[in-house]
C-alpha positions as CSV (number, residue, x, y, z in Angstrom):
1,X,-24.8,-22.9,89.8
2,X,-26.8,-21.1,92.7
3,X,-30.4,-19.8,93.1
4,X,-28.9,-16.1,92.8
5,X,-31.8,-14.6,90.5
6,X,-28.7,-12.8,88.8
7,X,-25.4,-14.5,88.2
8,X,-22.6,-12.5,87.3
9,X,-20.0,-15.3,85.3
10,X,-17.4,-15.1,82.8
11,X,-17.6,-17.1,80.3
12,X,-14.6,-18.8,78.8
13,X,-14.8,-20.4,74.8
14,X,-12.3,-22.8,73.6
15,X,-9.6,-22.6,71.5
16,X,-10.9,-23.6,67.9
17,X,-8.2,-25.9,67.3
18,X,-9.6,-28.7,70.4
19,X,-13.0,-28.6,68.9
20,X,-11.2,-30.1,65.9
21,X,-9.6,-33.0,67.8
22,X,-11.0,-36.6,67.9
23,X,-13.9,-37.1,70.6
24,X,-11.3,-39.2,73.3
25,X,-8.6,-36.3,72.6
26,X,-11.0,-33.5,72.9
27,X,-12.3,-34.3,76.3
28,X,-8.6,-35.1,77.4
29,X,-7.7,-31.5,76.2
30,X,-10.9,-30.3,78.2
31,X,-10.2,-32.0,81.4
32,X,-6.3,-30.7,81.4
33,X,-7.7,-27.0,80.7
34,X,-10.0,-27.3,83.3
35,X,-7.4,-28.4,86.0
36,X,-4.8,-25.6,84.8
37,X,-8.1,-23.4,85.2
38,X,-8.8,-24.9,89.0
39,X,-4.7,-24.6,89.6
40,X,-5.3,-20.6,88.3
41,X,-7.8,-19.3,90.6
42,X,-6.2,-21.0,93.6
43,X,-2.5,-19.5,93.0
44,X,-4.5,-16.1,93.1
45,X,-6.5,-16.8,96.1
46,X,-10.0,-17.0,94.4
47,X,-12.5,-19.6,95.0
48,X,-15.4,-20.3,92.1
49,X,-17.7,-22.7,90.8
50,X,-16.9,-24.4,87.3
51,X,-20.0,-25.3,85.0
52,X,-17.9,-27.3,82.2
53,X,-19.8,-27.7,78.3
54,X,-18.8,-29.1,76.1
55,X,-17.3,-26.0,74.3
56,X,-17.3,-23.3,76.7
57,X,-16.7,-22.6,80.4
58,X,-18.4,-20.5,83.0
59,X,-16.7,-19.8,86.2
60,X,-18.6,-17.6,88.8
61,X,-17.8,-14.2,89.7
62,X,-18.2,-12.0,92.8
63,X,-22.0,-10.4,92.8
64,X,-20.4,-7.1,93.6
65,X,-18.7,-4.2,92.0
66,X,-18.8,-2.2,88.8
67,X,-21.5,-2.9,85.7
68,X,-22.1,-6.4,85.4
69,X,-21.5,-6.4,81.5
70,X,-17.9,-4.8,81.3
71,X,-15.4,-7.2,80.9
72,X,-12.7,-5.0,81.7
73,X,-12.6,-6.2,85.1
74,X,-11.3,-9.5,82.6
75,X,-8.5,-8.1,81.0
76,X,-5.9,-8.9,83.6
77,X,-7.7,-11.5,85.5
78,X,-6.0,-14.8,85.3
79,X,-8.8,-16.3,83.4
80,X,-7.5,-14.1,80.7
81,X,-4.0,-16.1,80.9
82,X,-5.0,-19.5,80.3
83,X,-4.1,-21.6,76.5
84,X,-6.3,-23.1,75.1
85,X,-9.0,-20.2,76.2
86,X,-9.6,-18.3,72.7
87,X,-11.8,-15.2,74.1
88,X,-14.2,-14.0,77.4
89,X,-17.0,-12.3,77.9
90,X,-18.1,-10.8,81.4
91,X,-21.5,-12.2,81.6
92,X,-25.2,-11.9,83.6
93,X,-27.0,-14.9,83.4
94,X,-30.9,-14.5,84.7
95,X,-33.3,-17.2,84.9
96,X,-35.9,-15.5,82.3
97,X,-37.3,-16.9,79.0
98,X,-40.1,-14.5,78.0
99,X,-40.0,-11.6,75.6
100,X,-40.8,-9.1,77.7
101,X,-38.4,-9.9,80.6
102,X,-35.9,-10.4,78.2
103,X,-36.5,-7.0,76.6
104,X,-36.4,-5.1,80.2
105,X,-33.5,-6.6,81.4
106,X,-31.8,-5.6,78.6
107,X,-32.6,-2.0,79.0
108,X,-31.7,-1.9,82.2
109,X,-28.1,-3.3,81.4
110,X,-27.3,-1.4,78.3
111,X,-29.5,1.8,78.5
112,X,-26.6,4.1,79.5
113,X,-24.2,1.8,77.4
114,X,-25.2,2.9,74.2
115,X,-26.4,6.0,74.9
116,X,-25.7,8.8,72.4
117,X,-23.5,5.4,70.6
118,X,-24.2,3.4,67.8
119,X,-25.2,-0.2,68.5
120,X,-26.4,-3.5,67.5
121,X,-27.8,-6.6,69.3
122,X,-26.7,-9.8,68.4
123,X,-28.9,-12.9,69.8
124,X,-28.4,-16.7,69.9
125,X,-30.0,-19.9,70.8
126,X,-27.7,-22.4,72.7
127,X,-28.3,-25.7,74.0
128,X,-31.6,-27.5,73.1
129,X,-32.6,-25.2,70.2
130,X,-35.9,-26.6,69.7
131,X,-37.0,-25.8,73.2
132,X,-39.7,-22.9,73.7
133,X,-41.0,-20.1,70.9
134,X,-38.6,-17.4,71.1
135,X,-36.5,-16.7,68.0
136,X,-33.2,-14.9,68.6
137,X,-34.6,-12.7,65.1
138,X,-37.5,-11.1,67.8
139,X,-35.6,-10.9,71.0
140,X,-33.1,-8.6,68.4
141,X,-36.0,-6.4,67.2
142,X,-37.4,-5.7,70.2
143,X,-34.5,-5.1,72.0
144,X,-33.2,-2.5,69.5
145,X,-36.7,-0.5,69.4
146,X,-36.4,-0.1,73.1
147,X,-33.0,0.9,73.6
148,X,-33.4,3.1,69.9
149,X,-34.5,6.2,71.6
150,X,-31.7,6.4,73.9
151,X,-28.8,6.0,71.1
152,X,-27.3,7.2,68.1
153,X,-28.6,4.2,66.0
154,X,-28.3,1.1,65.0
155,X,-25.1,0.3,63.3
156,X,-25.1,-3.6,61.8
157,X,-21.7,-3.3,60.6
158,X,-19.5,-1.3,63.1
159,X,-21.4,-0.9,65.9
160,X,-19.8,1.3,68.7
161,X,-21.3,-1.0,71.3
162,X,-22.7,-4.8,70.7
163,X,-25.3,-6.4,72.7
164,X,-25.2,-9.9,72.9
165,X,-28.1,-12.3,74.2
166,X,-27.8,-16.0,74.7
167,X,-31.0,-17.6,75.0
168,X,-31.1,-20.9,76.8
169,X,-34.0,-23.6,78.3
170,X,-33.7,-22.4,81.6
171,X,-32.4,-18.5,81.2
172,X,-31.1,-15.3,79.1
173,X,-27.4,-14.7,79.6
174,X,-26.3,-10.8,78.5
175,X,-23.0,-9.6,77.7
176,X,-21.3,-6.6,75.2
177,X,-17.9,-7.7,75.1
178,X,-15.6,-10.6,73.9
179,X,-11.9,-10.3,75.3
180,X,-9.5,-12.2,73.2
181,X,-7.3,-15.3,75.3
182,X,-4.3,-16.4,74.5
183,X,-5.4,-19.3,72.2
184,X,-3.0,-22.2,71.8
185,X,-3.9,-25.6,73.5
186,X,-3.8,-26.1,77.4
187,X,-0.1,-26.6,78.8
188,X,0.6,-29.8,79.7
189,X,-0.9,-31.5,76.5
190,X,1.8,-31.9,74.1
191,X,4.6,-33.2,76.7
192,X,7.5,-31.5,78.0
193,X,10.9,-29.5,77.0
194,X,13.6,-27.4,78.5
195,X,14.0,-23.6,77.1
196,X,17.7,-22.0,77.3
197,X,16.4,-18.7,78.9
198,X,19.0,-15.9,78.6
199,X,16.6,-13.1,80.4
200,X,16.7,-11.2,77.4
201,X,13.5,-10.7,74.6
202,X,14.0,-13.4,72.0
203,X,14.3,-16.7,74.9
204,X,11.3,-15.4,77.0
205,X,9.2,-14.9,74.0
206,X,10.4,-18.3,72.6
207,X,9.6,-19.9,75.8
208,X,6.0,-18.5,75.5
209,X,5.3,-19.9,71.9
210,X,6.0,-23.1,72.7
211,X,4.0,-22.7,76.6
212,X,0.8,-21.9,73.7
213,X,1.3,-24.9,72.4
214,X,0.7,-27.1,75.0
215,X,4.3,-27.8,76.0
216,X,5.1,-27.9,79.9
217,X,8.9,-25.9,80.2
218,X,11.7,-26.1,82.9
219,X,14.4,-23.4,82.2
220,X,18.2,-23.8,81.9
221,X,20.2,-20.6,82.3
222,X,23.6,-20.6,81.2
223,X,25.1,-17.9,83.7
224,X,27.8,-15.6,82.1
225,X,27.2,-12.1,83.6
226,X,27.5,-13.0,87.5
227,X,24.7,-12.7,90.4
228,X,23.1,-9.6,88.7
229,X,22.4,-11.3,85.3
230,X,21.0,-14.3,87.6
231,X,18.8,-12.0,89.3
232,X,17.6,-10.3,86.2
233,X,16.6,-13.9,84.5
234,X,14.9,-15.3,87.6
235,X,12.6,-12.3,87.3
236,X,12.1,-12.8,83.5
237,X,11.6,-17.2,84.4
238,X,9.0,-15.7,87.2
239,X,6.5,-13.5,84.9
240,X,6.4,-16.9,82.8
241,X,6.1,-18.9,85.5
242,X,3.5,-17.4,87.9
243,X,1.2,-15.7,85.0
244,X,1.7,-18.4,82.4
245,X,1.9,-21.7,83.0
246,X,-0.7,-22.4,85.6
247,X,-1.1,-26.6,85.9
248,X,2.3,-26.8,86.5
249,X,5.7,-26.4,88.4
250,X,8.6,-25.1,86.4
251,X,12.4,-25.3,87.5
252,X,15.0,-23.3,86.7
253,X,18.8,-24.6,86.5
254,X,21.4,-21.6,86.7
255,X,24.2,-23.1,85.7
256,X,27.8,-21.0,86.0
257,X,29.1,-21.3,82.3
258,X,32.1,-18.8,83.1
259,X,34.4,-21.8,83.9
260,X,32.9,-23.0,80.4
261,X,33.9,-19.8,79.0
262,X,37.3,-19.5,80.4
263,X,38.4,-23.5,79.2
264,X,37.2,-21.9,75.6
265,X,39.1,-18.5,75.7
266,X,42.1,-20.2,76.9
267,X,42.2,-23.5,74.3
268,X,39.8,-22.4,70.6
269,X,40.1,-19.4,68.2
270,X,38.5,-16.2,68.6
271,X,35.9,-16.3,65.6
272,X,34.4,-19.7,66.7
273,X,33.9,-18.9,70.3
274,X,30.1,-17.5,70.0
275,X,29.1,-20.8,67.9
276,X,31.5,-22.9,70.1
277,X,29.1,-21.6,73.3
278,X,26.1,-22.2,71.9
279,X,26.7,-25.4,70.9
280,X,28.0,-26.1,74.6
281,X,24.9,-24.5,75.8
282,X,22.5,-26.6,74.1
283,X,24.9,-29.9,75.1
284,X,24.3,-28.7,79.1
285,X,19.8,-28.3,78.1
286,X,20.5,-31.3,77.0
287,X,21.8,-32.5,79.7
288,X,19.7,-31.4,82.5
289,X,16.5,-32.7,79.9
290,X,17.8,-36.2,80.3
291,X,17.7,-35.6,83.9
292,X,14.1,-34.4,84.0
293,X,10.9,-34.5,81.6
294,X,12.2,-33.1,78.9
295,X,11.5,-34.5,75.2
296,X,13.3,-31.0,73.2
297,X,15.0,-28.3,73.3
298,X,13.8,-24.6,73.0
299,X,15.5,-21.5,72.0
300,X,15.2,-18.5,70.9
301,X,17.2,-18.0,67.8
302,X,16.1,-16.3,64.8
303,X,17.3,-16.5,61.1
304,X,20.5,-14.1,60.2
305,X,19.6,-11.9,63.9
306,X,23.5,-12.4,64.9
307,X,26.1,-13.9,63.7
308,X,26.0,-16.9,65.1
309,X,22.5,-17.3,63.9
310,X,23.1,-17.5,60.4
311,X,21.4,-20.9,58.4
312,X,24.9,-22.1,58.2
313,X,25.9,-21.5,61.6
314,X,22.7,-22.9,62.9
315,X,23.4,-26.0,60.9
316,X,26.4,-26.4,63.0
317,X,25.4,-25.4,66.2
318,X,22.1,-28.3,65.6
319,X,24.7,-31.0,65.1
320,X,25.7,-30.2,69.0
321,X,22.9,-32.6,70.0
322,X,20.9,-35.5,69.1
323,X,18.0,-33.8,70.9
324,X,14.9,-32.1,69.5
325,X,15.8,-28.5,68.3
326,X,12.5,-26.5,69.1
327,X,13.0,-22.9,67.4
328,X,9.5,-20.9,67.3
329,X,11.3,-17.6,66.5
330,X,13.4,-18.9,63.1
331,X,11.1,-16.4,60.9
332,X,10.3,-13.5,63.4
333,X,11.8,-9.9,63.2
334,X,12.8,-8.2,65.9
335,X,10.5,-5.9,66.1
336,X,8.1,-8.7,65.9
337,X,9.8,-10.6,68.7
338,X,9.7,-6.9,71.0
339,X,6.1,-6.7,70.5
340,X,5.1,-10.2,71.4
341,X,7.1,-9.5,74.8
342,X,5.2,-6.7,75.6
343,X,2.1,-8.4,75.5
344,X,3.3,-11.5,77.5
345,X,4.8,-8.9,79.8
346,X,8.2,-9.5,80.1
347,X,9.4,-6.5,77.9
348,X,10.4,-4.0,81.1
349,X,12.6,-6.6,82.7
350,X,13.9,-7.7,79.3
351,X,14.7,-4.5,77.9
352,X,17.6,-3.9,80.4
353,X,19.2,-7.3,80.1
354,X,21.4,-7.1,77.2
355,X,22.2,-9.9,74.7
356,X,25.4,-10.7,75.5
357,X,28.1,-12.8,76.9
358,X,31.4,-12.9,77.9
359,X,33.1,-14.1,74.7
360,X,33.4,-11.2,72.1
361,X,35.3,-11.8,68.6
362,X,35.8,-8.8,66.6
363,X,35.6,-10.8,63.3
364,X,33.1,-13.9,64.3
365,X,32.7,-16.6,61.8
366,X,29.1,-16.5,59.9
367,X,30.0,-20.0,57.7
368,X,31.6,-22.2,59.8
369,X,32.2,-25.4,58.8
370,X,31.4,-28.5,60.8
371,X,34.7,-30.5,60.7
372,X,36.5,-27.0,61.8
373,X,34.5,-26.3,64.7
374,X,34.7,-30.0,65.7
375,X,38.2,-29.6,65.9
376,X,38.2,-26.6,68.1
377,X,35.9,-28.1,70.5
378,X,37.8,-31.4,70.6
379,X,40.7,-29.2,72.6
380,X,38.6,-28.6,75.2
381,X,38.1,-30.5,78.5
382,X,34.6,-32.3,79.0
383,X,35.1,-32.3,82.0
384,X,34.4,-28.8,82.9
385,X,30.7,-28.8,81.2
386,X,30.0,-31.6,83.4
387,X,31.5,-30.3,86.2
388,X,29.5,-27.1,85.5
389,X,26.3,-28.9,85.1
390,X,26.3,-31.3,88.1
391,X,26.8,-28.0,90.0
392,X,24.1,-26.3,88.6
393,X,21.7,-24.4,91.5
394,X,17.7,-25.2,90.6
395,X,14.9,-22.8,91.4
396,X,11.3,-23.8,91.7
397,X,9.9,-20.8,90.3
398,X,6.1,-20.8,91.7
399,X,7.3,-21.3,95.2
400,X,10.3,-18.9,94.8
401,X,9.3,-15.2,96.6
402,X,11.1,-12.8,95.1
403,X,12.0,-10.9,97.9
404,X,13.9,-13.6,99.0
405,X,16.5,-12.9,96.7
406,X,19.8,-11.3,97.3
407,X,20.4,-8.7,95.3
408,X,24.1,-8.1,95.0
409,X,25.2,-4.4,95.7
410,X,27.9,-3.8,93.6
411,X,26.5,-0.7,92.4
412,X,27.3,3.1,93.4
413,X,25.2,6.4,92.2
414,X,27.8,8.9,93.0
415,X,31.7,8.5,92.1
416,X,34.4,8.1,94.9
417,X,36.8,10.5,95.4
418,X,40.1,9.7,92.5
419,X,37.7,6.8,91.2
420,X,38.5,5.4,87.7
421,X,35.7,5.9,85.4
422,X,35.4,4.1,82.5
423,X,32.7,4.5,79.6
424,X,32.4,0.7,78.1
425,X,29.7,1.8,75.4
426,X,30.7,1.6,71.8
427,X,33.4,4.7,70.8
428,X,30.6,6.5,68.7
429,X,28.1,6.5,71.5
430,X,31.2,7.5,73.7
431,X,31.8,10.8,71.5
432,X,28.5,11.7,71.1
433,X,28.3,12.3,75.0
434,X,29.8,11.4,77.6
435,X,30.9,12.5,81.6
436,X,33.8,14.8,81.3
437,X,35.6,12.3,83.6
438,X,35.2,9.7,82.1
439,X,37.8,7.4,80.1
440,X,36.8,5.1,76.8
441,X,37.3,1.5,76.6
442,X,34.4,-0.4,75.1
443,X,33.2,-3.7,76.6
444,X,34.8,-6.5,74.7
445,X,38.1,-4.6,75.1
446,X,38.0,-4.0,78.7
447,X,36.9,-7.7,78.9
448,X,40.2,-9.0,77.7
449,X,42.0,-6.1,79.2
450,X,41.3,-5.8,83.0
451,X,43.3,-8.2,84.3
452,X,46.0,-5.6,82.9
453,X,44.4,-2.9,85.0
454,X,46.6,-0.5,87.7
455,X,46.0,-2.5,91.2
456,X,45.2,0.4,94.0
457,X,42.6,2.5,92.4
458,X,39.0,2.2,92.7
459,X,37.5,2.0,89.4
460,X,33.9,2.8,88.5
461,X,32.4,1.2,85.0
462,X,29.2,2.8,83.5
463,X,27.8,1.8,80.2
464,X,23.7,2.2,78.3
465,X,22.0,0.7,81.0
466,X,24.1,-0.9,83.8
467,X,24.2,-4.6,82.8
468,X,27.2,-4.3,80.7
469,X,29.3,-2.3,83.3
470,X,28.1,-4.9,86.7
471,X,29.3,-7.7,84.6
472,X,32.7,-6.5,84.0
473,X,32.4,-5.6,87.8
474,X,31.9,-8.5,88.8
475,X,34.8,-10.1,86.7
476,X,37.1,-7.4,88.4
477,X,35.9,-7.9,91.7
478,X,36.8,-11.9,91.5
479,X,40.0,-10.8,90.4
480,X,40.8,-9.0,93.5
481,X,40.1,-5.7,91.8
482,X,38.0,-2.9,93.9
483,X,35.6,-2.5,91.2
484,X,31.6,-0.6,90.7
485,X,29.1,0.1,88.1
486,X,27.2,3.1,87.8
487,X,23.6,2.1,88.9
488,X,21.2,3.6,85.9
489,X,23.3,3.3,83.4
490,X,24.4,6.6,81.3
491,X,21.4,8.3,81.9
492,X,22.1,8.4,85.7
493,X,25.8,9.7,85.1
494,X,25.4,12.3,83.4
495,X,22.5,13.3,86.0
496,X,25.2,12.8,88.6
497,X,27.8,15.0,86.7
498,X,29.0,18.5,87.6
């Protein structure tokens, strides 16, 4: 890998779980993680050399910049971002084999590192262990008299800083760090499915999961909150996309399911509308699978989280399909479910794209039965899924810039003069603070109530965050209403009030 007497690498390990595989399976796992590796570097511009074991991977890095040891320069890299990679290590390999070198080189790397710390030095053979006379048991003693005088002391147990030395035939590789990866298998491995993505935390996280397990995604988004709540879920689809799922190409279909929700508000009852939805939802992944690659289904529902999620409902909503259910949530908590998107990082984005849609029941049904909600759909149309489907828009998401996109301005940050403001968060949020113009009418009300709504005023909507109120906007403005939200949610009106 070069003649460079110093060669600064980082060194990838596999996942545990393909060094259990069969031989033939193994080095099919390998050869996919390597080519999702290859397809990694090149979407970020960066050229390396591969040297490919048969349980680890080093990939050179530039001979420049900070310490040659700290991995922190790893944490973000995409290296960091492929499955099937279960830890790194920042790494300088140097073609020595003798004690002495060994022990010099070491004190040059780590001298400053451990000083006034506690440390430990960890050595290894690898590779042809019965080549040459040094034991990894002397390199370790050595090593920890010389840098002794410049720490705290040697700490076996909880070391604040660990040397490690990898003694090989031909060199000594040093490194203090091991950066944990994501795990998981390399994508591509275990087939393909389609994910309902909603924008919000539980689908993206969902989508994730099942990414770590080797499964290639396309995306079907089941549009109900207009061309913001599109824009907000491409964004979402892009963080999984461009930082997740190198070795492939995944598609989003935005499909416009308010013509789907329109058919059900006019023709079923109010309490089986959410489960009604969601089994039309999963009908339309379906769908689009067929189309593609797909051999399942994803989403991201979670036992007893909502209503419609109850064992029972989910029983029902299941029988939708004849198509693989893929749920990788069904046991998380939220808080669980928060966490994992934080780490994945699509928590920012997610946090301000609310879990809703534009069918609200006061009093949903939690134990629907089958034959009932069979009954309810049988009054619809099919027609208008399918119409809804075959008209679906479809985004490549790794080619998609996202400056490209329109964002649609529908938004104001100060009121008009004699606007109509109206405060769609829930009554008790309303009365615990609110803009001293503004009137109450909480989402799900205003929803069925707009198209009621004084013609000739100008009417501004605020609610928490701002993706409530430019849904209902949006609604009005189809309507021939001249309708706003409040950009910033409630925060920014009551900034904005006198």
């Amino acid at each position: 890998m070069g003649d460079e007497q110093h060669t600064r690498l980082a060194l990838l390990r596999f996942s545990g779980e393909i060094g259990t595989k069969a031989r033939a399976t193994r080095l099919q796992f390998r050869q996919r993680l390597v080519q999702n590796l290859r397809d990694a570097l090149a979407s970020h511009g960066l050229s390396a050399r591969l040297e490919v074991s048969h349980e680890r991977i080093f990939v050179e890095l530039p001979q420049h910049g900070p310490d040659p040891t700290d991995s922190d320069a790893l944490r973000d890299h995409p290296l960091a971002r492929i499955f099937g990679i279960q830890s790194l290590s920042c790494v300088e390999r140097r073609p020595i084999t003798s004690l002495d070198a060994i022990v010099s080189s070491g004190v040059a790397l780590f001298g400053d590192r451990v000083r006034a710390k506690r440390f430990a030095v960890r050595a290894r053979r690898v590779g042809n262990r019965g080549v040459g006379a040094l034991r990894s048991r002397e390199v370790q003693v050595a090593l920890g008299a010389a840098l002794l005088p410049r720490s705290a002391g040697v700490d076996l147990s909880a070391p604040d800083v660990t040397v490690h030395i990898e003694l090989a035939e031909h060199g000594t590789s040093f490194f203090s760090e091991r950066i944990g990866g994501p795990g998981g298998l390399p994508l591509g491995v275990e087939g393909a499915a389609v994910a309902l993505l909603s924008g919000g935390f539980d689908s993206a996280v969902a989508a994730w999961q099942m990414l770590k397990r080797g499964v290639a995604l396309d995306y079907v988004f089941c549009n109900l909150g207009g061309p913001l709540h599109l824009h907000g879920t491409i964004r979402v689809a892009k963080v999984l996309a461009d930082r997740w799922s190198y070795g492939d190409r995944p598609q989003l279909h935005a499909i416009d399911f308010e013509p789907v929700a329109e058919a059900l508000r006019a023709s079923t009852q109010k309490r089986y509308w959410q489960i009604l939805l969601k089994r039309l939802m999963l009908r339309a992944a379906a769908a689009v699978g067929r189309r593609g690659r797909a051999a399942a289904i994803v989403t991201g529902e979670a036992v007893g989280q909502v209503s419609s999620q109850t064992l029972q409902n989910l029983t029902v909503i299941s029988r939708a399909t004849d198509e693989t259910i893929l749920r990788p949530l069904i046991g998380f908590n939220k808080e669980d479910i928060i966490a994992a998107a934080g780490r994945i990082g699509t928590f920012e984005l997610s946090k301000v794209i609310r879990e809703y849609c534009a069918l609200v029941s006061r009093r949903p049904a939690t134990r629907a039965g089958l034959g009932v909600v069979e009954r309810e759909e049988a009054k619809l149309d099919p027609a208008v899924l399918e119409r809804a489907i075959d008209s679906r828009s479809v985004v490549d998401l790794r080619e998609l810039a996202l400056e490209s996109l329109e964002r649609p301005e529908i938004s104001v940050e100060r009121l008009p003069e004699k606007a109509v403001l109206i405060d769609l968060r829930p009554l008790e949020q309303y009365r615990s603070g609110h803009h001293p113009d503004a009137l109450h009418l909480d989402f799900a009300r205003a929803l069925e109530a707009f198209p009621e709504f004084e013609r000739g005023h100008t009417y501004v909507l605020s609610c928490e965050f701002g993706w409530l109120s430019a849904h209902l906007a949006q609604r009005m403005r189809r309507a021939g209403f001249d309708a706003y939200h409040f950009r910033g949610g409630q925060r920014a009106l009551m900034r904005a009030a006198p």
